[in-house]
C-alpha positions as YAML, in Angstrom:
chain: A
units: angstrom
residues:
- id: 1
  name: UNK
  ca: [0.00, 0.00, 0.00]
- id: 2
  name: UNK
  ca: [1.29, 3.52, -0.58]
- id: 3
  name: UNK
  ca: [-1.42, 5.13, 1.60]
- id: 4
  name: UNK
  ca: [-2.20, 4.88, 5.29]
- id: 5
  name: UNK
  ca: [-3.53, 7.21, 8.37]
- id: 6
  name: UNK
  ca: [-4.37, 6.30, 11.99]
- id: 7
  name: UNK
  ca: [-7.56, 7.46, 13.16]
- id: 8
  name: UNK
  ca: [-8.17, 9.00, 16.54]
- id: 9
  name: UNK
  ca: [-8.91, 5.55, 17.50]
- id: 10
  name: UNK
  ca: [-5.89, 3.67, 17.06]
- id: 11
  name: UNK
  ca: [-7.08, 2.01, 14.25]
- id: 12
  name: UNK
  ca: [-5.22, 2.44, 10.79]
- id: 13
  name: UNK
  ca: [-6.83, 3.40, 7.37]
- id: 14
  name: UNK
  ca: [-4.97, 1.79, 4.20]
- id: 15
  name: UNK
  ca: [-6.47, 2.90, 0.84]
- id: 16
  name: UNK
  ca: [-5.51, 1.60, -2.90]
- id: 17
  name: UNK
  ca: [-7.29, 2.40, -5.68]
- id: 18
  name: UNK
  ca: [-7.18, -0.44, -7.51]
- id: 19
  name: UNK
  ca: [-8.10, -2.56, -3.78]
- id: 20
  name: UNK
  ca: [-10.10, -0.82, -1.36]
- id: 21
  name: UNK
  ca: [-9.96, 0.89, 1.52]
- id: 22
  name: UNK
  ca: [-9.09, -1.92, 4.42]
- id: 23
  name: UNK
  ca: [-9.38, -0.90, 8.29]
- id: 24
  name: UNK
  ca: [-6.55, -2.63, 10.19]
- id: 25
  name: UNK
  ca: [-7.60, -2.87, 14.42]
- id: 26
  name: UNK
  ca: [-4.85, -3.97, 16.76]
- id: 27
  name: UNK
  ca: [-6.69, -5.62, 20.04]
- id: 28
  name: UNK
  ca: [-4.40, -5.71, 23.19]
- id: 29
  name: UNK
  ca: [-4.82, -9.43, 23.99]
- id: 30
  name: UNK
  ca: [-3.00, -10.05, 20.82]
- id: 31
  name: UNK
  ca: [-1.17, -7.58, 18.98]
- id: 32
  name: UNK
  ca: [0.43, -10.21, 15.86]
- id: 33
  name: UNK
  ca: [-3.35, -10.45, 14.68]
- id: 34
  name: UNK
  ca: [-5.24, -7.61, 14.02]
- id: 35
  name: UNK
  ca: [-8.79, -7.52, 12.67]
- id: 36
  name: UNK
  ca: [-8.68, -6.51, 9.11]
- id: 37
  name: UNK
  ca: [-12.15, -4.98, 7.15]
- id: 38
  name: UNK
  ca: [-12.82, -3.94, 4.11]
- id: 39
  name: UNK
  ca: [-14.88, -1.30, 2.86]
- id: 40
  name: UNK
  ca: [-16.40, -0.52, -0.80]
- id: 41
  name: UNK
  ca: [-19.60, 0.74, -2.48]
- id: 42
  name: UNK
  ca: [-21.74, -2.17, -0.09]
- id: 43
  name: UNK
  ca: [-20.77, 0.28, 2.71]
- id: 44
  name: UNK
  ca: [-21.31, 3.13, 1.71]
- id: 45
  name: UNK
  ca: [-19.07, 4.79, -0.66]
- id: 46
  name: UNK
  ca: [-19.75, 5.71, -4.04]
- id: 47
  name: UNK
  ca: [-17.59, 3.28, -5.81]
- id: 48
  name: UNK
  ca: [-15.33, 0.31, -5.26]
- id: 49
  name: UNK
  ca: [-12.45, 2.19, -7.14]
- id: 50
  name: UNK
  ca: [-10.51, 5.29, -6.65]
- id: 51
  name: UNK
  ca: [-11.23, 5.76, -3.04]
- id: 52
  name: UNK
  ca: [-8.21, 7.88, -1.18]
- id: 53
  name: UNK
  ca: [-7.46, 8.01, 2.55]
- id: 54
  name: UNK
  ca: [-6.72, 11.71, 3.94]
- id: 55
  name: UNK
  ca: [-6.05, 12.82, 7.29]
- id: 56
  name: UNK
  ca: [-7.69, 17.01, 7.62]
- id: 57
  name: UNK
  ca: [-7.89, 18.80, 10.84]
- id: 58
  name: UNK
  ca: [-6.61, 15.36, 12.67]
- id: 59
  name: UNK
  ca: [-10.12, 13.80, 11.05]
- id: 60
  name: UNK
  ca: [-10.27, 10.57, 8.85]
- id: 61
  name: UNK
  ca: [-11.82, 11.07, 5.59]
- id: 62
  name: UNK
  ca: [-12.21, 9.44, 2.17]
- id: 63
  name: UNK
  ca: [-11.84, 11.35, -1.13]
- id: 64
  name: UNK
  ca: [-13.55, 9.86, -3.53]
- id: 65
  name: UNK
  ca: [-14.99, 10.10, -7.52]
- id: 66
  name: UNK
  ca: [-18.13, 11.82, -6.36]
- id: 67
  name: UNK
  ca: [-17.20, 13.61, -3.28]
- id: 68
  name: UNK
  ca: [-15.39, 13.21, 0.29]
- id: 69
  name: UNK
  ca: [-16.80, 10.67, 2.87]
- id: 70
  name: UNK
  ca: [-16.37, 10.09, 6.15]
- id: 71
  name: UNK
  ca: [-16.65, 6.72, 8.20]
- id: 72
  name: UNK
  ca: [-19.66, 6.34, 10.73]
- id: 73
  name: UNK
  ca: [-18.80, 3.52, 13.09]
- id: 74
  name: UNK
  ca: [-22.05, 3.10, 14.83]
- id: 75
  name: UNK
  ca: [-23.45, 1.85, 11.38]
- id: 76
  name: UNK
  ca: [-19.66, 0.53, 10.21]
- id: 77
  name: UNK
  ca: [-20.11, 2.59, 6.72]
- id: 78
  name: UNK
  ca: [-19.71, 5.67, 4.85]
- id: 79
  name: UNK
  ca: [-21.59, 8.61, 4.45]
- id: 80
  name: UNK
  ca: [-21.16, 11.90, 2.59]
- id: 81
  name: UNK
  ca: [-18.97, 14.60, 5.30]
- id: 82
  name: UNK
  ca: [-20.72, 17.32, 5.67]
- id: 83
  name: UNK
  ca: [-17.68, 19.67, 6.14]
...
C-alpha cells in the first residue's frame, strides 16, 4: 500500500485504488493479529475504485470520484462529510 492514516482511535486506514480501503484494528490481547475490514460501495461509498485516505484537521476522511466521505462507526459505513 502507498497510503495509510491512523484514526483517533488507534485504528489504521490503508487505501488503494485499484483494492479498497481496508481498516486494520490492533486488540491488546493479541497484537500479531489484528482484525482486518474492508470497505467498498456495499458500505457506503460511491464506488469500489478510486477511493483515497486523507487525514484534515486530525479527522479521517475518504476522497472519492463523487465527493469526500467520512466513516460512521455506529453503522460501520460511509456517508457523505458534511464539512
Amino acid at each position: 500500500c502507498r497510503i495509510m492514516v491512523r484514526d483517533a482511535d488507534g485504528s489504521v486506514w490503508v487505501s488503494h485504488p485499484y483494492r479498497g480501503l481496508y481498516r486494520v484494528v490492533w486488540s491488546e490481547n493479541d497484537p500479531y493479529k489484528p482484525a482486518v475490514s474492508f470497505f467498498n460501495a456495499q458500505n457506503g461509498l460511491p464506488s469500489d475504485l478510486n477511493n483515497y485516505v486523507f487525514k484534515i484537521a486530525g479527522k479521517m476522511v475518504v476522497g472519492t470520484e463523487k465527493g469526500v466521505y467520512r466513516f460512521q462507526p455506529d453503522a460501520n459505513r460511509f456517508v457523505p462529510d458534511e464539512d
